[in-house]
C-alpha positions in Angstrom: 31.1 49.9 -63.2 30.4 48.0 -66.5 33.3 48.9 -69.0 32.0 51.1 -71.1 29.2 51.7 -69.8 27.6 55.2 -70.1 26.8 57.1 -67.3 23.2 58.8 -67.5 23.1 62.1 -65.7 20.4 64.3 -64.5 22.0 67.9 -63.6 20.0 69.7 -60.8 21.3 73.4 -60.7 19.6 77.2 -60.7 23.0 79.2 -61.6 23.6 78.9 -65.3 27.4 79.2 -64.9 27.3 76.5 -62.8 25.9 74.0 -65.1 27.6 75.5 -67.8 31.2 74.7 -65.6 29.3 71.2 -64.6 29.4 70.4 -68.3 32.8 71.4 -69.4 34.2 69.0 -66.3 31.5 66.3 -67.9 33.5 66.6 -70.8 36.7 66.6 -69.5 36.7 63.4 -67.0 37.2 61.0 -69.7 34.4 58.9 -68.9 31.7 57.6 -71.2 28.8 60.0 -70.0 25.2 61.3 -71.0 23.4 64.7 -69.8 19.5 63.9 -70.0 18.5 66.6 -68.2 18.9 69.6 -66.9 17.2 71.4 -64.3 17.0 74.3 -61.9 13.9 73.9 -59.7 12.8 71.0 -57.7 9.3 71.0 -59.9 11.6 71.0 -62.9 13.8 67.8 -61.2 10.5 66.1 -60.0 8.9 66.6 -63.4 12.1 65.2 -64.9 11.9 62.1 -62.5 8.4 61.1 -62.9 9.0 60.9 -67.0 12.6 59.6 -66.9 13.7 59.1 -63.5 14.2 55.4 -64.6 16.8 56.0 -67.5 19.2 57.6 -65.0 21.7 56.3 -63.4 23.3 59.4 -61.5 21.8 62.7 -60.6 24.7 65.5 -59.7 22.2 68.0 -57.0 23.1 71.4 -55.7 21.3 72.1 -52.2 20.0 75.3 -52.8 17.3 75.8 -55.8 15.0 78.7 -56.8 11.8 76.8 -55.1 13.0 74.6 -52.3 15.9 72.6 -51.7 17.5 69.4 -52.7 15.9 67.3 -50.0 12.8 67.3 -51.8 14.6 66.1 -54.8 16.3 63.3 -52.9 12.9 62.4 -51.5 11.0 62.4 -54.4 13.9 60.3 -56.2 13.6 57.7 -53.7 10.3 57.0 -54.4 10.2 57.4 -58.3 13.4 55.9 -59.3 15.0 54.1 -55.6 18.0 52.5 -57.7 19.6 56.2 -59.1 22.7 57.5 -57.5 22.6 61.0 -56.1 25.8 63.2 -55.5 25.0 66.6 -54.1 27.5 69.2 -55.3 27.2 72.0 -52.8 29.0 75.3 -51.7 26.2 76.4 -49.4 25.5 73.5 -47.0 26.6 73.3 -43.5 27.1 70.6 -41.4 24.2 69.7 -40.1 22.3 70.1 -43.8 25.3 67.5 -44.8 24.2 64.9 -42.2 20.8 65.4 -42.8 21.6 64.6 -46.5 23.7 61.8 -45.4 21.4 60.6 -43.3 19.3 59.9 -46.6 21.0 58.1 -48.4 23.4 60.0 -50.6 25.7 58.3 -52.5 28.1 61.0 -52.8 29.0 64.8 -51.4 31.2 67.3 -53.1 31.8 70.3 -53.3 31.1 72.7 -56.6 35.0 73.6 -56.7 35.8 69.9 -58.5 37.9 69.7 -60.8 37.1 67.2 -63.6 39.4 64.7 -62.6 37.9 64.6 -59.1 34.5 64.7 -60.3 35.2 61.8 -62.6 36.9 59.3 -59.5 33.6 60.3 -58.0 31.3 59.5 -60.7 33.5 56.2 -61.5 33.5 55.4 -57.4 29.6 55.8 -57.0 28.7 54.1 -60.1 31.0 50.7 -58.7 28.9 50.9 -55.7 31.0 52.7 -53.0 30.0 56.0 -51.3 32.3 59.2 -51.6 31.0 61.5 -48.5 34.9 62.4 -47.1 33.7 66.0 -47.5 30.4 65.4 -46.1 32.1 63.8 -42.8 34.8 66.6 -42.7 32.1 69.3 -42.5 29.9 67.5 -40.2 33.3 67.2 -37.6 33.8 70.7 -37.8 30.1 71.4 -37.2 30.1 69.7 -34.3 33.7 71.5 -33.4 31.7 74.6 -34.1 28.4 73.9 -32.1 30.2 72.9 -28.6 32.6 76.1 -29.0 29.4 78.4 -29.6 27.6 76.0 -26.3 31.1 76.4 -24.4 30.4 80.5 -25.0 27.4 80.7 -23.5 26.5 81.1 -19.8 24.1 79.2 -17.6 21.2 81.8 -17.7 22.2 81.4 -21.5 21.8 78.1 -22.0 18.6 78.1 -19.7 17.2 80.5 -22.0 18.0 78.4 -25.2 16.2 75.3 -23.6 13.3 77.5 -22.5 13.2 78.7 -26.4 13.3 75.0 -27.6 10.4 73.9 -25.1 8.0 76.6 -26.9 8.0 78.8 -23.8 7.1 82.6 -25.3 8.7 85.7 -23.8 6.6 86.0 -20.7 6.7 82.6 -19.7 11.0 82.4 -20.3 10.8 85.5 -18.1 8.3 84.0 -15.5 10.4 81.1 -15.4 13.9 83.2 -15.1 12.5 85.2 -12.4 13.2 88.6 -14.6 11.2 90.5 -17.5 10.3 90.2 -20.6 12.6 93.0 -21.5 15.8 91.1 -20.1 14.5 88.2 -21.9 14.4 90.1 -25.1 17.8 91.6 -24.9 19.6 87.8 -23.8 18.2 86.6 -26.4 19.7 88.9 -28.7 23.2 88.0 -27.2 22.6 84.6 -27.3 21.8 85.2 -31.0 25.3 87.1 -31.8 27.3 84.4 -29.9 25.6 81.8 -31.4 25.4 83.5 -35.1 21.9 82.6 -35.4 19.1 84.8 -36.5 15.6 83.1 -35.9 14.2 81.3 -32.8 14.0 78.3 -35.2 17.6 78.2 -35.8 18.3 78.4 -31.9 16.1 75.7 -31.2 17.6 73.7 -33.7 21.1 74.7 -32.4 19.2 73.3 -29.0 18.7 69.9 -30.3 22.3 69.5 -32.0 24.2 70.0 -28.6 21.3 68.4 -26.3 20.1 71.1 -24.5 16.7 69.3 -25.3 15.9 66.2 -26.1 
C-alpha cells in the first residue's frame, strides 16, 4: 500500500450498531481511512456503486441484508467497479456460503467480532495485494467435517432418499422407486431432515451436491 495513502471505504451493513461498532474500529486502526458510504440494502450498495463505485478502493460487506444478500453486491461490483477490494465481515455465513464467496473473488473474510487492530492488518494486507480468507478456509474445513459426519449418520435407504430428492423425483415417485408409500416417504424424510438439520427440500438437495450423492 502507497504510504499514506487513504483508504476509501464503502460500508455495507443493515444493523445500525454494527456500523456504528464498524466505525469506532475505523477510527481506531491507525490507518489513514475514508467512509464514503454507507449502506444497508443491496439497492442502496448497487446505487452507491453505479455513482461512485470508482472512488473506492475497499468495500467492508456483511452477508445478510434487508433485500438480498451480499452476493449480489459482489456481483454487481465486479461489473461496475472490477478493481475495488471486497472484505465480507460476517457472523451468519456458513461454510459453504464462505466458499461460494471465495469462489468470487473476495479479497478478504472476517468475522464481525474484529477488533480494530485486526481489522486494520486486514485492511493494510488487502490493500498491498494479498488475500486474508484464514477464516473463510477454517469454516469451509469444518463444513466439510460437518457434512460427511451428517452423511456418515444416515442409512442407505436414507441416502437413497436424499438422491432421489436431488433428482426431482416427488413423493410418489421416491416411494415407487423405494418400493414403499408415500406416507413412509414423508416421515424419512422428516428424519432425514432432523439428522441432517435441514428444513427445506432445497437445502437437502443442496446438502446432496456438497457430499456427492449427485453429481
Amino acid at each position: 500500500m502507497e504510504k499514506n495513502k487513504t483508504i476509501r471505504i464503502l460500508m455495507v451493513e443493515d444493523q445500525p450498531l454494527c456500523r456504528l461498532g464498524i466505525k469506532m474500529s475505523l477510527a481506531d486502526t491507525q490507518l489513514p481511512c475514508e467512509l464514503l458510504g454507507e449502506a444497508e440494502s443491496v439497492e442502496q450498495a448497487v446505487g452507491f456503486l453505479k455513482e461512485r463505485g470508482h472512488e473506492l478502493d475497499v468495500i467492508l460487506l456483511d452477508y445478510v441484508l434487508l433485500d438480498g444478500t451480499g452476493a449480489e453486491v459482489i456481483e454487481a461490483a465486479r461489473k461496475l467497479c472490477p478493481k475495488v477490494k471486497i472484505i465480507v465481515l460476517s457472523g451468519e455465513a456458513g461454510g459453504a456460503i464462505v466458499k461460494q464467496l471465495m469462489d468470487s473473488g473476495i479479497n478478504g473474510f472476517m468475522s464481525k467480532n474484529i477488533n480494530p487492530e485486526e481489522l486494520g492488518n486486514v485492511l493494510a494486507s488487502v490493500m498491498e495485494g494479498h488475500d486474508c480468507l484464514g477464516e473463510g478456509n477454517m469454516l469451509i474445513e469444518q463444513g466439510v467435517k460437518d457434512d460427511m459426519e451428517n452423511l456418515n449418520a444416515l442409512t442407505r435407504r436414507e441416502m437413497d432418499l436424499v438422491s432421489y430428492c436431488a433428482t426431482g423425483l416427488n413423493t410418489k415417485q421416491i416411494a415407487e422407486e423405494m418400493c414403499i408409500t408415500p406416507h413412509s416417504v414423508e416421515n424419512m424424510k422428516s428424519v432425514v431432515f432432523s439428522k441432517l438439520g435441514v428444513k427445506s427440500t432445497n437445502e437437502l438437495i443442496l446438502f446432496a451436491f456438497r457430499v456427492g450423492l449427485v453429481g
